[in-house]
LUMRO-306214 format. One record per residue (C-alpha): y, z, x; residue number from 1; residue in three letters. Coordinates in Angstrom, 3 decimals. Layout:
REM LUMRO-306214
Y,Z,X,NUM,ALA;
...
REM end
This chain:
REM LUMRO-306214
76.820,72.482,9.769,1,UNK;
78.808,72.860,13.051,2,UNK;
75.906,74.772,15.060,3,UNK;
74.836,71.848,17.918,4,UNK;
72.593,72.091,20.530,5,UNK;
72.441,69.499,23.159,6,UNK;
70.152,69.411,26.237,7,UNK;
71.633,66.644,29.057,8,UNK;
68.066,66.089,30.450,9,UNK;
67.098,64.532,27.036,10,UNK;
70.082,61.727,27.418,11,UNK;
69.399,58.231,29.757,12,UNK;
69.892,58.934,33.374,13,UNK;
72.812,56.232,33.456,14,UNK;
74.417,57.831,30.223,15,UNK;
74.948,61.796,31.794,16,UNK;
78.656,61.280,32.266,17,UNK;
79.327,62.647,35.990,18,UNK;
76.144,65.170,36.366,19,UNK;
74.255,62.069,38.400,20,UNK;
76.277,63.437,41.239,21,UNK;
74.237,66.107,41.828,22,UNK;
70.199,65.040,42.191,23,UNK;
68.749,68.401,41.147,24,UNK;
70.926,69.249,38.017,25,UNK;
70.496,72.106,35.826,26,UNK;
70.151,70.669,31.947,27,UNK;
73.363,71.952,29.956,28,UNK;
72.846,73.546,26.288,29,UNK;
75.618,74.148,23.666,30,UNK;
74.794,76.535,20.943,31,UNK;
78.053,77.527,20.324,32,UNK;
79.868,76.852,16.787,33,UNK;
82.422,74.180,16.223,34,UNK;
85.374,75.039,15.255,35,UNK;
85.891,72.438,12.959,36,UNK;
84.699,68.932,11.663,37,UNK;
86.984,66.768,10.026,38,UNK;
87.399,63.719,8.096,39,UNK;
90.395,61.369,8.167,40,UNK;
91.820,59.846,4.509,41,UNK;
94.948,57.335,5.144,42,UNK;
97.218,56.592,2.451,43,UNK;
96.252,52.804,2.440,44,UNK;
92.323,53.850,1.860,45,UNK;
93.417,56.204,-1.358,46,UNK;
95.077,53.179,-2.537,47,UNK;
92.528,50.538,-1.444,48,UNK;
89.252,53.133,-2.096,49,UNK;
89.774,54.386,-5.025,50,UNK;
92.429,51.760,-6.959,51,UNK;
95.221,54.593,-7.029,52,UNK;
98.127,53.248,-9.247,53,UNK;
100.942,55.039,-11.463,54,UNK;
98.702,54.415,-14.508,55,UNK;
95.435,54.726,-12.802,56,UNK;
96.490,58.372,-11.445,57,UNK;
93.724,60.301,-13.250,58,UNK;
90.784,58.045,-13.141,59,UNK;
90.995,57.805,-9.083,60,UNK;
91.960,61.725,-8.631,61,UNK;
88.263,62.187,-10.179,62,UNK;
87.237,59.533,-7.475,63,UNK;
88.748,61.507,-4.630,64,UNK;
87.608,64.444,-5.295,65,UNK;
84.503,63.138,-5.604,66,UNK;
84.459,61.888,-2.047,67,UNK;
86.286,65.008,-0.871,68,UNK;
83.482,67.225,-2.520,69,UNK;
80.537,64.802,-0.430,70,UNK;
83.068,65.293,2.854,71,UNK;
82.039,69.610,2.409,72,UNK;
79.004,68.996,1.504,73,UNK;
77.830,67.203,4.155,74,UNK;
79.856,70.084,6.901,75,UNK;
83.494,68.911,7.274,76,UNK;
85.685,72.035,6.985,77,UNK;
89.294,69.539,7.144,78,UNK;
90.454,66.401,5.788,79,UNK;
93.374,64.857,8.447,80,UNK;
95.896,62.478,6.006,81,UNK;
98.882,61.191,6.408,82,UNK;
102.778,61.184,5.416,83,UNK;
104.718,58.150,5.445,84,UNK;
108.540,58.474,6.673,85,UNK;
109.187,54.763,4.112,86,UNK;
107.089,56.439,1.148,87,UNK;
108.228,60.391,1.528,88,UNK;
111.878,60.392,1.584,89,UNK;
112.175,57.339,0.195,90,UNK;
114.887,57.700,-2.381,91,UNK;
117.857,59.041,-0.045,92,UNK;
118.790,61.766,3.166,93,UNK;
116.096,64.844,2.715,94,UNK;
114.586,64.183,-0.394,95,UNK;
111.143,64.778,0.768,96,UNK;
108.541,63.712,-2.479,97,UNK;
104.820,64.915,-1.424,98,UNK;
103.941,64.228,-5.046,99,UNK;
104.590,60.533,-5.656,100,UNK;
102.449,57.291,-4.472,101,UNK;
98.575,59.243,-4.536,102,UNK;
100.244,61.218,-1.368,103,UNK;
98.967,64.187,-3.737,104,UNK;
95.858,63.737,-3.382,105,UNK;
96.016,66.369,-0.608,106,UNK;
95.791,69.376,-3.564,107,UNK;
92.574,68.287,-4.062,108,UNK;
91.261,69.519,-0.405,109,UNK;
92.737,72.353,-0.745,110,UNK;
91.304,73.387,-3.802,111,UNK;
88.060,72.584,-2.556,112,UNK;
88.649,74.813,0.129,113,UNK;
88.953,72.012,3.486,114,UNK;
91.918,72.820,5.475,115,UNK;
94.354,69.877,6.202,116,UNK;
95.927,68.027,9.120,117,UNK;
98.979,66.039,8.240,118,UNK;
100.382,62.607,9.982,119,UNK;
103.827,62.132,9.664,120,UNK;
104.155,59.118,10.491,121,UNK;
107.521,57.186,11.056,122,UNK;
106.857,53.848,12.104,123,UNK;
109.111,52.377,9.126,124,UNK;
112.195,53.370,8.161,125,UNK;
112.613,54.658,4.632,126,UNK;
114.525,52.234,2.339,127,UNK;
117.963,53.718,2.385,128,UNK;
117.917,53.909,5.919,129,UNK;
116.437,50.479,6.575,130,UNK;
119.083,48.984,3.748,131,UNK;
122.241,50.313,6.286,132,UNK;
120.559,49.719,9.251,133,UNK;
121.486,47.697,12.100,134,UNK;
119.661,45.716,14.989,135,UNK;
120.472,49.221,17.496,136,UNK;
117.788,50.891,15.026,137,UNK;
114.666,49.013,16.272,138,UNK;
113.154,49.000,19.443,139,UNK;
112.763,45.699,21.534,140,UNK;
110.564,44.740,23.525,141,UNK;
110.053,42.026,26.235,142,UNK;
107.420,40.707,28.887,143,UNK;
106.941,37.944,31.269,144,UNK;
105.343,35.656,28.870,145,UNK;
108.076,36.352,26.540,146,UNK;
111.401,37.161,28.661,147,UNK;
113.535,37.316,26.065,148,UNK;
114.094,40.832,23.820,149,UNK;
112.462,40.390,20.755,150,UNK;
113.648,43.516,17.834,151,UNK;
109.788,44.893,17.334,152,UNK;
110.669,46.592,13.273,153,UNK;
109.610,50.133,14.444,154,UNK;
112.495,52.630,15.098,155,UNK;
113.821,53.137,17.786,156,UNK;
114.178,57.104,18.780,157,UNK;
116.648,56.105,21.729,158,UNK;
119.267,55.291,18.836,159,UNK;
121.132,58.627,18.614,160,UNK;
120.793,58.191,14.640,161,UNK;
117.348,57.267,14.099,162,UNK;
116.570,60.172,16.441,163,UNK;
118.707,62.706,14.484,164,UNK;
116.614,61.240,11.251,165,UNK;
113.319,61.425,12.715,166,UNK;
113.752,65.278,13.562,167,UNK;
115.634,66.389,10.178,168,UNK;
112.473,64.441,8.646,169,UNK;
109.802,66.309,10.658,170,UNK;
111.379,69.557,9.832,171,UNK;
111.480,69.196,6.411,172,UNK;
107.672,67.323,5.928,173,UNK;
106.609,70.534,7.858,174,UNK;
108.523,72.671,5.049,175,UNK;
107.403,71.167,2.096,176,UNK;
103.892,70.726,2.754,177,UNK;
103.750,74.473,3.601,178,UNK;
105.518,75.115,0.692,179,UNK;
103.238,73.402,-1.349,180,UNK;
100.047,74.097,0.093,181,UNK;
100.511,77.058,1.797,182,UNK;
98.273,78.119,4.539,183,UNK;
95.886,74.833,3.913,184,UNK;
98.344,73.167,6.002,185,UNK;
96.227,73.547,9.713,186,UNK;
98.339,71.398,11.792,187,UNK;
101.195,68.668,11.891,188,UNK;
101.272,65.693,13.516,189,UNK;
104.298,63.672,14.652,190,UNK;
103.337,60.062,15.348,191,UNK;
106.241,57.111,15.752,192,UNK;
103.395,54.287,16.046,193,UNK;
100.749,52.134,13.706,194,UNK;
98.052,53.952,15.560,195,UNK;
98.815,57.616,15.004,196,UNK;
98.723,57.660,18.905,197,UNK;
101.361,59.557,21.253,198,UNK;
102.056,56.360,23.114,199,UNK;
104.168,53.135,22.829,200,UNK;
102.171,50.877,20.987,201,UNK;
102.334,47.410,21.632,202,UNK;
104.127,44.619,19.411,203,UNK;
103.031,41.424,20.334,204,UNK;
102.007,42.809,23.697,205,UNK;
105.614,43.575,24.799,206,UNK;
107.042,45.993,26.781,207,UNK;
108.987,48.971,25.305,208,UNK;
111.870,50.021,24.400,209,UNK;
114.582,47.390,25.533,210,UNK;
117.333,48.690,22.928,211,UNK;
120.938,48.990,24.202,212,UNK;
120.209,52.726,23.552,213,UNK;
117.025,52.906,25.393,214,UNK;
118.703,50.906,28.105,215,UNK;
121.684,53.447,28.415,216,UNK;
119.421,56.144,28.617,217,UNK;
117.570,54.718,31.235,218,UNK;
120.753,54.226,32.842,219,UNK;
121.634,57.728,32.889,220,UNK;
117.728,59.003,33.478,221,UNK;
118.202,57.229,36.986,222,UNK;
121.620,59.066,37.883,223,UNK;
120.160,62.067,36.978,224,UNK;
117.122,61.817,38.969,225,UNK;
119.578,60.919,41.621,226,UNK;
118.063,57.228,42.272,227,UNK;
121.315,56.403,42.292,228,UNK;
124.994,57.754,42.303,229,UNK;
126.431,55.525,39.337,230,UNK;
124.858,53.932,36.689,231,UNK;
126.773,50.624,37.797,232,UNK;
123.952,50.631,40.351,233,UNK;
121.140,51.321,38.346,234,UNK;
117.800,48.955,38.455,235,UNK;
117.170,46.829,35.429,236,UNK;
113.933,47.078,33.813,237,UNK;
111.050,44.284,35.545,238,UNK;
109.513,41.944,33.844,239,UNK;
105.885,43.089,33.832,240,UNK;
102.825,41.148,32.235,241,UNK;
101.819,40.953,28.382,242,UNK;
98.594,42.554,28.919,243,UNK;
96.718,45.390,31.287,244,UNK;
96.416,44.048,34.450,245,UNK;
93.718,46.277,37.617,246,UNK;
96.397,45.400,40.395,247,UNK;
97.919,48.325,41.529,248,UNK;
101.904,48.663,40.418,249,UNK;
104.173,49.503,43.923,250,UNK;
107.528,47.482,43.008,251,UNK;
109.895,50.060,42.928,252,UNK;
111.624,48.498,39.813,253,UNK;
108.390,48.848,37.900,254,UNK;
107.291,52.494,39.318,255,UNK;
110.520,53.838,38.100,256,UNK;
110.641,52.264,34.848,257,UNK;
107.067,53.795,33.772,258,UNK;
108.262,56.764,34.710,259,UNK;
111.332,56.937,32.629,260,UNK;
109.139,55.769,29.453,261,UNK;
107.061,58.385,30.292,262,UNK;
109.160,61.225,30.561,263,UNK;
111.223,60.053,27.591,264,UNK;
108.459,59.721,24.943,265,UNK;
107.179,62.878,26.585,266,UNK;
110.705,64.630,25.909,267,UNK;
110.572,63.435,21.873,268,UNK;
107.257,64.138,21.182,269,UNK;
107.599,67.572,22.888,270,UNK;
111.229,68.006,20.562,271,UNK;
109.123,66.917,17.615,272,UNK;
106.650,69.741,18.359,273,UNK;
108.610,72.664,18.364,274,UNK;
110.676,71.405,15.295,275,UNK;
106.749,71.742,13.941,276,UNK;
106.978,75.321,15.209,277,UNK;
109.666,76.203,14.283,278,UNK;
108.977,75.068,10.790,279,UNK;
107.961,78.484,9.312,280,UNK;
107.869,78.969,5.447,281,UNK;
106.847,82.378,3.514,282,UNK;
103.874,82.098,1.206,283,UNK;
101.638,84.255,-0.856,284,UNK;
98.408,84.909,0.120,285,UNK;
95.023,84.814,-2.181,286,UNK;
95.488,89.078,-2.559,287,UNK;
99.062,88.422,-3.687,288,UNK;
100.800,89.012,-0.783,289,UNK;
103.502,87.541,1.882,290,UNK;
102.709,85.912,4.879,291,UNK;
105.076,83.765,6.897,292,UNK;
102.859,81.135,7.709,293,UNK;
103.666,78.334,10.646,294,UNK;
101.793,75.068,11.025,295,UNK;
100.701,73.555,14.597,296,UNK;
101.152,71.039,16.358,297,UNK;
98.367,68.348,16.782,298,UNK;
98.486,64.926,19.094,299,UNK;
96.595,62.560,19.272,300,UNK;
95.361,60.510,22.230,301,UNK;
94.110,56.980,22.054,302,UNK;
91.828,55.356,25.253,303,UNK;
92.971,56.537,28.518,304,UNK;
92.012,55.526,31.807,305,UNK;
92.428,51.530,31.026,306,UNK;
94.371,48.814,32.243,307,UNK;
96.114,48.909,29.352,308,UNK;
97.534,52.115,30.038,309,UNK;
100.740,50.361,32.076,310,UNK;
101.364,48.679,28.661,311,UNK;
100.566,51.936,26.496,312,UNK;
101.958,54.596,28.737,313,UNK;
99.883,57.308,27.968,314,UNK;
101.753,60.865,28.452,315,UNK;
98.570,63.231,28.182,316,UNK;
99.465,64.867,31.023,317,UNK;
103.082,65.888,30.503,318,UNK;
101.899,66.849,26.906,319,UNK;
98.876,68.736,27.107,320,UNK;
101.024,71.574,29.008,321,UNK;
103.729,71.814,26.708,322,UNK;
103.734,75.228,24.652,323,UNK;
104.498,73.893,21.524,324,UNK;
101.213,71.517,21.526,325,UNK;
98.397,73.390,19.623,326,UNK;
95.826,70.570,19.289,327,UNK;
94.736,67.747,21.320,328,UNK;
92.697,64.827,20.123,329,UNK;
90.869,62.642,22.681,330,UNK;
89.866,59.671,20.645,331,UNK;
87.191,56.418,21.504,332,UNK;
85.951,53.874,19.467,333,UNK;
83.952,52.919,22.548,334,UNK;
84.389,49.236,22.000,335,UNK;
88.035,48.656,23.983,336,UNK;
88.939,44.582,22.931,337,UNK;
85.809,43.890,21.330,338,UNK;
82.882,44.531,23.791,339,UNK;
80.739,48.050,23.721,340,UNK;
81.625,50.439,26.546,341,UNK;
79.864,53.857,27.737,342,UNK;
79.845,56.590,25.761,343,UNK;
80.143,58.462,28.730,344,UNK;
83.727,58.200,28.402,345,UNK;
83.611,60.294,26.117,346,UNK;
82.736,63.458,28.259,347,UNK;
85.388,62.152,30.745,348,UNK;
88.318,62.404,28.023,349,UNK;
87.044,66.222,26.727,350,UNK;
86.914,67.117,30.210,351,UNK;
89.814,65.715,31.044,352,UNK;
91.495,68.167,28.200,353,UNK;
89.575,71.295,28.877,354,UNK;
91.861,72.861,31.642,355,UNK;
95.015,73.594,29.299,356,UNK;
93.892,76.025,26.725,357,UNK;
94.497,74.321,23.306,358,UNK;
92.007,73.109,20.279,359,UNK;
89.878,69.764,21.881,360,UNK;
88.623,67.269,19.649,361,UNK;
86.862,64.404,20.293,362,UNK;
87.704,62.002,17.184,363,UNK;
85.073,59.292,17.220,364,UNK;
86.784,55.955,15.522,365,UNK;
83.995,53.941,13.720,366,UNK;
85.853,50.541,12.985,367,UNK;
84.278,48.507,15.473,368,UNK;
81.045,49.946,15.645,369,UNK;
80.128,50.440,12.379,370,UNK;
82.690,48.397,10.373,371,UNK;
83.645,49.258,6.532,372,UNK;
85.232,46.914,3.882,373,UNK;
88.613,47.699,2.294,374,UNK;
86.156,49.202,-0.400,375,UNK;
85.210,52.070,2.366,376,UNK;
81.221,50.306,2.220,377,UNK;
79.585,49.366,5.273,378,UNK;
79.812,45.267,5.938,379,UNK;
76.382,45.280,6.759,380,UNK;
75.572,46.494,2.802,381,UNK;
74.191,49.589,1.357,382,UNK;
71.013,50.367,4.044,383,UNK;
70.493,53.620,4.737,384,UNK;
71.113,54.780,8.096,385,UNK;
68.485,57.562,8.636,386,UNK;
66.338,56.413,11.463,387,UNK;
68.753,53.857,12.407,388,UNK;
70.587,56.163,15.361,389,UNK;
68.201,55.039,18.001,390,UNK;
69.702,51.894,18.006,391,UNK;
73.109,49.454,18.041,392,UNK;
76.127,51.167,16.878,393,UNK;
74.703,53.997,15.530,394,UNK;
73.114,54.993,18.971,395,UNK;
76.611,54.748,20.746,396,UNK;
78.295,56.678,18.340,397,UNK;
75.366,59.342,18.318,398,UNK;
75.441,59.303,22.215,399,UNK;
79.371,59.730,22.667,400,UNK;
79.429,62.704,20.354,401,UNK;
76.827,64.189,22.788,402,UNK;
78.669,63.315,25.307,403,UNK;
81.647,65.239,23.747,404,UNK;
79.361,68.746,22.883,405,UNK;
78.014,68.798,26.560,406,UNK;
81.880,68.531,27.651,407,UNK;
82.519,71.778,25.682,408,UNK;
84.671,69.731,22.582,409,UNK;
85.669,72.461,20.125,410,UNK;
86.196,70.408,16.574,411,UNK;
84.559,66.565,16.035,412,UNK;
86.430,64.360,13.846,413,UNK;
85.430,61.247,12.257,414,UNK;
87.566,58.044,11.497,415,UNK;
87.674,54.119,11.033,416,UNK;
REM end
């Protein structure tokens, strides 16, 4: 229940993530207590799970908490959920709803005593948004295998307008849910992608963002950075492949392109943040008094260290500094397209984190290595999976959360 001990002698020789480098190592023991273990619950498995519908509302709350009483029992201490921009202010301009579509589901953890991490996710645009909106909303994307801009459907934060939204919607998620919940809100997390990852995800492998806002901004980026003296002269963006690619990237065009996607997803997610922060609502405690309580800020970071990172452009870097981050997630499903890889990766992403003094968890994804239904069962059936961890799946996924204790990983989370 959040005690682990873990000797690095006991683990393969070819599976000690980095201590090979020294012959004679000392074995490494953690004894120390997590700080927390959660569980993730999407929106789409409430539905999917447990058959949530307007006149099924009771029937599947019994279900949840159900499955949110087995998640304590067996020594989670947080459920992470999320918020959908298209299904929370759906009806019109800050008129947040956290209690229609099962999204209230999220009482029941706290009455059960699990803290909660909240997604807000905005990779849709709510209906009265999307109903007025124009092709300058969406970002575009474009690669040498498809040259031509292609409008992706995700908004596009370079629009001045979508970006105003985006913010005023943060802000206000971050209000209600503290309202309502009080100090079971733990953290928020801003996320403008399908994969609740700080990154731009791909759309049919394309490039991103190609909108005549993005494009401006880049524009200007390169004046200020003084790459050039008028934005008359500024470099277009290359044409760079569909997919990760291990040939190093020295065109100039291409260097300083990455770099301005970098700093400028850095720059929102950072804005998003301290909205978070600055999000503070006064709430009465369990003795019956006042405490102005403020949520954090949690991120979350998909595979690093890949050739798909030129595609992805991770920002951990510029992130993990930034004061108004509280919580970072390193997350592996082990399996990048398809095929096992080390769990020792693991150890490398928790280390990676350690040296800027926030909350490290290592969130293990399960969907390729141990693959559910839309039911939440197993594919493989019903078998029970004591005495199973010594091999397959089950060993990787045991041997990467190892890998994550020995790196010094201060919460685990589970997800698929």
């Amino acid at each position: 229940g959040g005690v682990s001990t873990v000797e690095n002698s006991h683990l393969p020789k070819e599976s000690r993530a980095g201590h090979d480098l020294m012959e004679n190592f000392q074995p490494i023991s953690r004894t120390t207590a997590l700080e927390d273990q959660y569980l993730t619950l999407w929106l789409h498995q409430v539905h999917r799970w447990f058959r949530w519908s307007a006149d099924n509302a009771d029937s599947s709350k019994q279900q949840i908490r159900g499955f949110l009483q087995q998640a304590k029992d067996a020594g989670f201490t947080s459920i992470m959920g999320d918020i959908p921009w298209e299904w929370t202010e759906r009806e019109g301009e800050n008129d947040i709803r956290l209690g229609t579509f099962g999204k209230d589901w999220m009482g029941l953890a706290c009455e059960l005593g699990l803290k909660l991490h909240v997604v807000a996710t905005m990779r849709e645009l709510p209906p009265w948004v999307s109903q007025n909106a124009n092709e300058s909303f969406f970002d575009r994307g474009r690669c040498i295998e498809r040259p031509n801009d292609e409008i992706a459907g995700t908004p596009s934060v370079a629009n001045p307008t979508i970006w105003r939204l985006a913010q005023q919607f943060t802000r206000n998620v971050t209000k209600a849910l503290i309202q309502e919940y009080g100090t079971c809100i733990q953290s928020v997390s801003p996320t403008l992608n399908n994969e609740f990852e700080t990154r731009f995800v791909q759309t049919r492998d394309m490039m991103r963002d190609h909108s005549p806002s993005a494009m401006e901004l880049y524009r200007q980026w390169q004046v200020e950075k003084g790459y050039v003296t008028s934005e008359s002269q500024a470099l277009k963006p290359p044409l760079l492949p569909c997919f990760g690619f291990c040939k190093p990237v020295v065109q100039e065009s291409s260097t300083r392109f990455l770099g301005f996607r970098e700093e400028f997803l850095a720059e929102r997610y950072t804005t998003l943040c301290r909205g978070i922060k600055e999000s503070a609502v006064e709430v009465e405690t369990t003795t019956g008094g006042k405490v102005l309580h403020r949520a954090e800020c949690l991120l979350h970071f998909g595979e690093m260290f890949a050739t798909t990172d030129i595609l992805h452009s991770n920002i951990f870097f510029d992130l993990a500094k930034s004061p108004h981050v509280d919580h970072l997630v390193m997350d592996s499903n082990m399996a990048l397209s398809g095929a096992p890889s080390s769990p020792s990766i693991v150890g490398v992403l928790v280390s990676t984190a350690q040296s800027y003094g926030k909350q490290i968890h290592y969130e293990a994804a399960t969907e390729r290595i141990l693959t559910c239904d839309d039911n939440g069962k197993s594919i493989h059936g019903e078998e029970d999976v004591e005495g199973k961890w010594e091999e397959g799946g089950h060993l990787l996924l045991k041997t990467g959360i190892t890998h994550a204790l020995e790196a010094g990983v201060q919460s685990l989370g589970l997800t698929n």
